[in-house]
Backbone as CSV, one residue per row, in Angstrom:
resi,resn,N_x,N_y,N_z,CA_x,CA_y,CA_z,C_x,C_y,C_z
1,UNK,95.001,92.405,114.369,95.023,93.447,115.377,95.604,92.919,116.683
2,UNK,95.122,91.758,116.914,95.877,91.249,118.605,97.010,91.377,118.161
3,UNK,97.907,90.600,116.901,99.200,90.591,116.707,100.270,91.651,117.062
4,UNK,99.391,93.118,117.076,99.705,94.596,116.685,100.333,94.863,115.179
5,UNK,100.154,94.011,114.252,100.189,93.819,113.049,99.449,94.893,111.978
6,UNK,100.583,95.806,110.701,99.395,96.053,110.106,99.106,94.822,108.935
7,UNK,98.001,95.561,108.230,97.539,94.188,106.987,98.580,93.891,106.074
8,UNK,99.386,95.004,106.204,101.045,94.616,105.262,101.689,93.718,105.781
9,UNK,102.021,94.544,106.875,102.896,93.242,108.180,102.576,91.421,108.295
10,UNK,101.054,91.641,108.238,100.594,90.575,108.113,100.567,89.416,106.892
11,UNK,100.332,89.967,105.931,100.796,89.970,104.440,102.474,89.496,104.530
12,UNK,102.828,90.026,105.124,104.578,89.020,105.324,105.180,88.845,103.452
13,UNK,104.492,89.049,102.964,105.083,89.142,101.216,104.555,87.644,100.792
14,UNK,104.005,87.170,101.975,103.230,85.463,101.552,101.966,85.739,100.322
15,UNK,101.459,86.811,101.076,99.987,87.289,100.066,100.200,88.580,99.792
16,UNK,99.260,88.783,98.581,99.021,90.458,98.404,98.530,91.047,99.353
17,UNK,98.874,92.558,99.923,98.077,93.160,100.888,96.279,92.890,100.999
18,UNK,95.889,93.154,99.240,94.658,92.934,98.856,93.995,92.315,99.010
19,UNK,94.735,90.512,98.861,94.726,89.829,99.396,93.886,89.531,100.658
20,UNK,94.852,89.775,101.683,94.770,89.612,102.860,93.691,90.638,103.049
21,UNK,93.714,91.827,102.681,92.047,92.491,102.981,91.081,91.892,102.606
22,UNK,91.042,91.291,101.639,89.973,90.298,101.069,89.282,89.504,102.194
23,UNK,90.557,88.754,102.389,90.330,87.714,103.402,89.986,88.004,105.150
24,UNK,90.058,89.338,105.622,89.958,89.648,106.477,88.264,89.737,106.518
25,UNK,88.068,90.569,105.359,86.616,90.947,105.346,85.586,89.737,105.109
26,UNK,86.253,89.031,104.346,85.463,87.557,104.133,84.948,87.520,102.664
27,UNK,85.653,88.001,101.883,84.943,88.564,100.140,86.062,87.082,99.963
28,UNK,87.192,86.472,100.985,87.961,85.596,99.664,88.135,84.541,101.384
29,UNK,88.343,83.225,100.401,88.965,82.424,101.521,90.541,82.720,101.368
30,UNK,91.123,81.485,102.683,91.955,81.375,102.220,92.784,79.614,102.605
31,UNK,93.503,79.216,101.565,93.385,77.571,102.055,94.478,77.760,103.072
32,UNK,94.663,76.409,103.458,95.618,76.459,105.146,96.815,76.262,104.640
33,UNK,96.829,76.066,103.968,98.655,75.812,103.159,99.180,77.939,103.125
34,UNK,98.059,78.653,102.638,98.773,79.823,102.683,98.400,80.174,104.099
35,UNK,98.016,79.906,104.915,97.227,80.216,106.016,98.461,79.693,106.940
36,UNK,99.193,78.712,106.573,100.209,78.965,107.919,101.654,79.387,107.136
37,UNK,101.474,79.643,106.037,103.036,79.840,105.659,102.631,81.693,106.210
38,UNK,101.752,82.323,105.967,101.608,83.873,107.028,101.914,83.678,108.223
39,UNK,101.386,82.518,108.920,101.417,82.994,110.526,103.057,82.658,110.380
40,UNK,103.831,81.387,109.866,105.008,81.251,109.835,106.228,82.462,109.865
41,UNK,105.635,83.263,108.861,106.198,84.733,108.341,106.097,85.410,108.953
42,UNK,105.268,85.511,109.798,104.785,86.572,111.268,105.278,86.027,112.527
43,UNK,106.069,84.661,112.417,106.046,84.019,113.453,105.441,84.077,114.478
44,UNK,104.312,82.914,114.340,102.667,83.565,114.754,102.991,81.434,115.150
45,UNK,103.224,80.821,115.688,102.809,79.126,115.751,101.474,78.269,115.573
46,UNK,101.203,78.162,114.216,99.873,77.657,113.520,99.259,76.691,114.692
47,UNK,100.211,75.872,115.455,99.675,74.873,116.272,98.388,75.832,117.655
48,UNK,99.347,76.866,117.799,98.393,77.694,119.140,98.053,78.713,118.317
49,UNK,97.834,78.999,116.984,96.645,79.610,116.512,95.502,78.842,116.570
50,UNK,96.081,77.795,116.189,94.424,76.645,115.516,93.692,76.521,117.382
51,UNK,94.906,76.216,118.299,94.176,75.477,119.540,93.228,76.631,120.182
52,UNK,93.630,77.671,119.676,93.078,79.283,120.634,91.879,78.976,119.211
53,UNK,91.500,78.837,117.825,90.367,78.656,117.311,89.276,77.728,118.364
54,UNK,89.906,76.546,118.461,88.815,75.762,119.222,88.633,75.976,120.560
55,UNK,89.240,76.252,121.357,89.142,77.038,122.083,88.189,78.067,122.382
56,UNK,87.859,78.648,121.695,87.109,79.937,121.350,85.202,79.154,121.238
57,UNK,84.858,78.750,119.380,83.465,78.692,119.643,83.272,76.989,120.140
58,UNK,84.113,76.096,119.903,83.626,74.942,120.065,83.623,74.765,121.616
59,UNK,83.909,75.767,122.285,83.886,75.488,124.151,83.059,74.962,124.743
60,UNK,81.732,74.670,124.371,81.131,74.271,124.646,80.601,72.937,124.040
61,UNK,81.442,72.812,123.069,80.985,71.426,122.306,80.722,70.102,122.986
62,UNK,80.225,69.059,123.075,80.716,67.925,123.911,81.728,67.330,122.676
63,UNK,82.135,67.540,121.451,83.058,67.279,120.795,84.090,67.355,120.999
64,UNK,84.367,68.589,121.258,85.876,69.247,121.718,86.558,68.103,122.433
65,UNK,86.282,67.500,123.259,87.570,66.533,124.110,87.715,65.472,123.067
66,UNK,87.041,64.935,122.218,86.915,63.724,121.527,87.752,64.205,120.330
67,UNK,87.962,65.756,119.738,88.358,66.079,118.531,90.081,66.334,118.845
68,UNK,89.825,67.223,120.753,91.281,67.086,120.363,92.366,65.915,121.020
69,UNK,91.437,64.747,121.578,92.154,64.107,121.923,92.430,62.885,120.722
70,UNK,92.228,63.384,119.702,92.369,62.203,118.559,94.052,62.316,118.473
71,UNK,94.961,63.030,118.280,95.898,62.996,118.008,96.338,63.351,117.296
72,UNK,95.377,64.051,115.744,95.422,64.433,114.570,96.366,65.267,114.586
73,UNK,97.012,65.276,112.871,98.655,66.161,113.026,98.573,66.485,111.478
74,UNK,98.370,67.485,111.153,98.746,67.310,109.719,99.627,68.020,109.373
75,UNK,100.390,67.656,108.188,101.761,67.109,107.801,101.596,68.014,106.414
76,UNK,102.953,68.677,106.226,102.421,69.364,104.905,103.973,67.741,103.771
C-alpha cells in the first residue's frame, strides 16, 4: 500500500498473485531470495527496505548500533 501498488503490481510476475496474498496475510512465508527479486521488480531497493525494517521495531534496541554497524552484506 505505501508503494501505491496493487497485489498484482506487487507480484511483478516474481510470485503468484496468491502468492503474495498469502504472504501479506501471513498464511505463507516468504524466503529473501524471492523477497528481493519483488522489491527488484517493483524497483523498490532491498538495501532501504531492510534499513526502514530496523528502523521501525528494533528503535529502541541497545542492539541496533552494534547490528548495523557490523558491516554485514549479503551477497546472493
Amino acid at each position: 500500500m505505501a508503494a501505491g501498488l496493487t497485489q498484482t503490481e506487487m507480484a511483478a510476475g516474481a510470485i503468484s498473485e496468491s502468492f503474495y496474498s498469502k504472504v501479506e496475510r501471513g498464511v505463507h512465508n516468504i524466503d529473501a531470495d524471492t523477497l528481493v527479486e519483488v522489491l527488484k521488480a517493483n524497483h523498490i531497493n532491498p538495501v532501504q527496505f531492510f534499513s526502514r525494517t530496523l528502523d521501525g521495531p528494533m528503535q529502541e534496541s541497545p542492539y541496533k548500533k552494534s547490528i548495523l554497524n557490523t558491516g554485514f552484506m549479503v551477497k546472493k
